[in-house]
C-alpha positions as CSV (number, residue, x, y, z in Angstrom):
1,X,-6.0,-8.8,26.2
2,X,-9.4,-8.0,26.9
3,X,-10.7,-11.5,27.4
4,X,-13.7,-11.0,24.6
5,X,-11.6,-13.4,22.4
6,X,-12.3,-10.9,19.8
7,X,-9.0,-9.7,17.8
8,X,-9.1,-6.8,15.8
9,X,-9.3,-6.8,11.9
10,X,-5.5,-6.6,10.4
11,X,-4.8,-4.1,7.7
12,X,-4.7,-4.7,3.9
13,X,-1.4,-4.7,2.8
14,X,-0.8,-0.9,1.3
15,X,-1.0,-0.5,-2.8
16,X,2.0,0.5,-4.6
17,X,0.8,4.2,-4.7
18,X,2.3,6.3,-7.7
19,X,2.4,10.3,-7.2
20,X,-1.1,11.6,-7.3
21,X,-4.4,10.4,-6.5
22,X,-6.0,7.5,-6.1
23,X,-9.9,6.2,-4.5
24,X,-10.6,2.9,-3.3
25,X,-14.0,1.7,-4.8
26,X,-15.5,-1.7,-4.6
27,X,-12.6,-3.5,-2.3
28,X,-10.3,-2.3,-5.2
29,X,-7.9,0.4,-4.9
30,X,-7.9,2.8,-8.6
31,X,-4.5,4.8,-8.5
32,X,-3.8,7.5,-11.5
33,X,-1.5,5.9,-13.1
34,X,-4.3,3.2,-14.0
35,X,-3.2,0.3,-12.2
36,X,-5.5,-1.5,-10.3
37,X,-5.0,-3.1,-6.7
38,X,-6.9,-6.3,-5.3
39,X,-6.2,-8.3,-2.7
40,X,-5.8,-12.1,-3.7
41,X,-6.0,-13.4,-0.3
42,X,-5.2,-12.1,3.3
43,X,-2.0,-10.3,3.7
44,X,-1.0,-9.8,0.0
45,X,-2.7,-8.1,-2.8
46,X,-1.1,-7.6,-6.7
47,X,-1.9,-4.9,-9.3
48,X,-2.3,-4.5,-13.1
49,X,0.7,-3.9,-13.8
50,X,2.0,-6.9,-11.9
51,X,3.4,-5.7,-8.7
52,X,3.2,-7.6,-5.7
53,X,2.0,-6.3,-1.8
54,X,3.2,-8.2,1.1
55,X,1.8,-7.3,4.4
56,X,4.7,-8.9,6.5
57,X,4.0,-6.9,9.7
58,X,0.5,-5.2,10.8
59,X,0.9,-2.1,9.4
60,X,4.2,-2.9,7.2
61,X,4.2,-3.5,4.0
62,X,7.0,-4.9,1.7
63,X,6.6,-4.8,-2.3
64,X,7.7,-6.6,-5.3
65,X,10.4,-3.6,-5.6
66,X,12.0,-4.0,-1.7
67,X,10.7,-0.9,-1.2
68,X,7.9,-1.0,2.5
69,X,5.4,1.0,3.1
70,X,4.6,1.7,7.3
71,X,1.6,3.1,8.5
72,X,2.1,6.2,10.3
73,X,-1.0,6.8,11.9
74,X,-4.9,6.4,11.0
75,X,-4.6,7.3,7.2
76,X,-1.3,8.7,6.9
77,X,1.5,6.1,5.5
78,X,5.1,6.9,4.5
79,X,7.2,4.4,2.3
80,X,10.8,3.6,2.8
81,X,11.7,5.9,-0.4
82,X,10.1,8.9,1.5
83,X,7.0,9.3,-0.9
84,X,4.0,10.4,1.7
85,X,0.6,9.4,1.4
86,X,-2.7,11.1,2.9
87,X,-6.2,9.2,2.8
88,X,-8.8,12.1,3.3
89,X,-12.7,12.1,2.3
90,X,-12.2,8.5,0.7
91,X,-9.2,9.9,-1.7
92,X,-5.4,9.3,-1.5
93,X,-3.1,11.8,-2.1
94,X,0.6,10.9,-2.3
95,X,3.2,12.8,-3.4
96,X,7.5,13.3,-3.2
97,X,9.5,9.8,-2.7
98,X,13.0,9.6,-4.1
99,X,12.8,8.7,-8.4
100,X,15.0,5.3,-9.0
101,X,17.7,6.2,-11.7
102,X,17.3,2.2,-12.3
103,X,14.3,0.3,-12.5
104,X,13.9,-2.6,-10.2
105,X,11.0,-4.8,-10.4
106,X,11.2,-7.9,-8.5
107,X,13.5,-9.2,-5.5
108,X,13.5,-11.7,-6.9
């Protein structure tokens, strides 16, 4: 602890990235698969197509599939289904992941 009483800034929980590119542009994230990620209030954020973005640890991320997402380092995140995602120049680029044979959208 430094004793400023100052805590740093937690992350946003991470979007549900599909393979390719995305940008982030006025506090939304715009992936290219069209859905669009906002956060509705501090630790989780839901897209267009209704999936939901839990930051349960700083830096951890569980979504509406049970899938997480972990930050690796500064702009580097890997998700639990091995897809990789790179933040370069204000772009995204994620690629690979293992494909579900079954759909799953909730945990619920």
């Amino acid at each position: 602890m430094s004793g400023t009483g100052h805590r740093p800034e937690r992350l946003a929980p991470a979007a549900y990235q599909s393979e390719g590119l995305s940008y982030g542009v006025a506090g939304l994230n715009v992936a290219s698969d069209g859905a669009i990620t906002s956060e509705l209030v501090d630790g989780v954020s839901v897209d267009t197509k209704g999936r939901v973005n839990t930051r349960i640890a700083d830096g951890v991320t569980l979504h509406s599939d049970g899938k997480t997402t972990t930050r690796v380092t500064d702009g580097v995140d890997v998700r639990s289904d091995g897809q990789v995602s790179v933040e370069m120049f204000g772009m995204r680029h994620s690629w690979g992941g293992k494909k579900d044979e079954k759909k799953k959208d909730s945990w619920f």
